[in-house]
N, C-alpha and C positions, 0 to 999 in steps of 0.2 A: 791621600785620595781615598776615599769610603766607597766599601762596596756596598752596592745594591743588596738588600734584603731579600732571598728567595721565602716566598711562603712552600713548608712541609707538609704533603700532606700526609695521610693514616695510611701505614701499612697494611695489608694484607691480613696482616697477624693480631695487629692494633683492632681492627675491625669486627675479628674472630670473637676477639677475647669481651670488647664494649657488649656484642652481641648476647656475650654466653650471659655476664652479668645481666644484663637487661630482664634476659629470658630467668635465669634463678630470679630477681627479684619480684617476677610477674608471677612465677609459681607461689612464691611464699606470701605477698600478696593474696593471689587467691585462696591457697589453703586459710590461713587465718581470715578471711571472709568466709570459708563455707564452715568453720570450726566454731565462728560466731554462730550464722545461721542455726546450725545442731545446735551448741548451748544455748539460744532463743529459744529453738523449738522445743527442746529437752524442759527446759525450763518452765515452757508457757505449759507444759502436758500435764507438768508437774505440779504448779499450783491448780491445774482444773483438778486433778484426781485430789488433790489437798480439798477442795472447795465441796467435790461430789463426798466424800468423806465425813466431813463436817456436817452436809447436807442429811446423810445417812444415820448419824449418829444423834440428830435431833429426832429425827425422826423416829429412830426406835426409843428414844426418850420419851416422846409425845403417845408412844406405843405401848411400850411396857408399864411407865408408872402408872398406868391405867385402868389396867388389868383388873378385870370386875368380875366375883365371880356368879355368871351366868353362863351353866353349859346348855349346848343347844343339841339339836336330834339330829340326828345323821342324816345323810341324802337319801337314805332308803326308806327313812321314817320307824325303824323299829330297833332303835338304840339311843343312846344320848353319848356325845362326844364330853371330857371336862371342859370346864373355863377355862384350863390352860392344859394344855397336849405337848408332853416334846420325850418322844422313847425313842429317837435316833433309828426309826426301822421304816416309818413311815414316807411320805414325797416331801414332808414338809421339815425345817431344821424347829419349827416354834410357830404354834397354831393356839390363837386364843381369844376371848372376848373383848375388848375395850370400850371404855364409857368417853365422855367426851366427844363424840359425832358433832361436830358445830352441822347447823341446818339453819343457815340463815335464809333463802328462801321458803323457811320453813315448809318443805315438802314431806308429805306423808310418810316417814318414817322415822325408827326409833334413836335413839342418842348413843346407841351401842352398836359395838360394829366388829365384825368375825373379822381376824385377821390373822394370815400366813407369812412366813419366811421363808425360801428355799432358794437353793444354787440349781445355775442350770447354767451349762457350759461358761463356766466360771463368772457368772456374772450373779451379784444378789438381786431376790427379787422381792418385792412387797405384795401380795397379794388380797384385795378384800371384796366381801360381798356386800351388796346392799341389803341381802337381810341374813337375819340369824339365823334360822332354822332351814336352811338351802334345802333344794333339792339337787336333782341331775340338770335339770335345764336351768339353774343361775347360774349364768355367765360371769364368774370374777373380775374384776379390774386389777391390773396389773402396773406396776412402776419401777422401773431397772433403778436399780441406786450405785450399785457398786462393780467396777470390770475388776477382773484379774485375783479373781477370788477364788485360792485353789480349795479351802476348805474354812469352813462354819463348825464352830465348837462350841456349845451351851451347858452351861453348870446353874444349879440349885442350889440356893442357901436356906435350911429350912429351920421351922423356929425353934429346934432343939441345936442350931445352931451346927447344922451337918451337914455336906458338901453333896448335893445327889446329882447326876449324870442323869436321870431323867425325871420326868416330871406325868402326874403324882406316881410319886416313890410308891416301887411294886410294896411296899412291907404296910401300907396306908390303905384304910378302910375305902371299898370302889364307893360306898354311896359318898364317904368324907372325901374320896380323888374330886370326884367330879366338882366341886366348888372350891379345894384347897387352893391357898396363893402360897407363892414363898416369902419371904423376906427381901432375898436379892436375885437379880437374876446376872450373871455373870457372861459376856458373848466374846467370842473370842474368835477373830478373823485370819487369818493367813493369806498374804498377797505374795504374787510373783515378784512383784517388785519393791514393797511396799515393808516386806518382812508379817511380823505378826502384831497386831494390837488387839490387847485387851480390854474391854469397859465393864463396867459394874453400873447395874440399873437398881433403884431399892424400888420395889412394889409396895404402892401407898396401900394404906390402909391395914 
């Protein structure tokens, strides 16, 4: 004679334990989706500041090799600035003239164009005027290029072939400062996050 079959159900304890599983496997689950999220977004932050970088370092390309020398007269009108400024005392890291102004609407002005460099709470900035010989009331245009920029460092390479920290070298005649170029010009960045990169620009001509 066969007995009847009882169905078993879950203990008490059976139940505890399914539950606890369930509950770790939802934790871990979610951790490795919000661990994804961060390395997206870590990642995504990562090539824009790759991208803004790249962006920055054409740019002082397009900047530097250009370097032409025309110095202009001070905002006061009763000095003349050189074609290329950089003594590490001033607002600016590299203040100087460049050629190449593309003017395809061709609007009344010249092909050379005053441009600045400086950090301001850690961010680079590009600075230029629409004319050369500013006064107080020309208003700059301005263009952030680069975040997290604790500090800007600029070296000279000049044609006896020697390393200057500013530009025109105090030992250089002021009428020959005012129009010398260098050779190369050397920028060297430091980022919070980033570490430090160095570029080498050669000034044509």
């Amino acid at each position: 004679m066969m007995r009847a079959s009882r169905s078993r159900g879950f203990t008490l304890l059976e139940l505890i334990v399914a539950m606890a599983i369930s509950v770790i496997f939802s934790v871990i689950a979610y951790v490795g989706l919000s661990n994804l999220q961060l390395n997206f977004t870590s990642g995504r932050d990562s090539l824009e500041q790759i991208a803004a970088m790249q962006f920055a370092m054409r740019r002082l390309a397009q900047d530097l090799t250009q370097i032409q020398p025309r110095p202009i007269r001070d905002e006061l009108g009763d000095g003349y600035k050189a074609s290329l400024l950089a003594d590490g005392r001033g607002t600016y890291a590299l203040e100087f003239t460049r050629g190449g102004w593309s003017n395809p609407l061709g609007l009344p002005r010249p092909t050379l164009q005053r441009v600045a460099y400086f950090l301001q709470d850690e961010v680079l900035i590009r600075r230029h005027w629409r004319v050369l010989d500013r006064t107080l009331s020309n208003e700059p245009v301005e263009t952030q290029l680069l975040e997290n920029v604790l500090q800007v460092q600029v070296r000279f390479l000049d044609f006896q072939r020697e390393w200057r920290d500013q530009w025109p070298p105090l030992d250089m005649d002021p009428a020959e400062g005012l129009r010398a170029r260098p050779l190369l010009i050397e920028i060297t960045l430091e980022f919070s996050d980033f570490g430090v990169i160095t570029r080498l620009f050669e000034v044509s001509g």
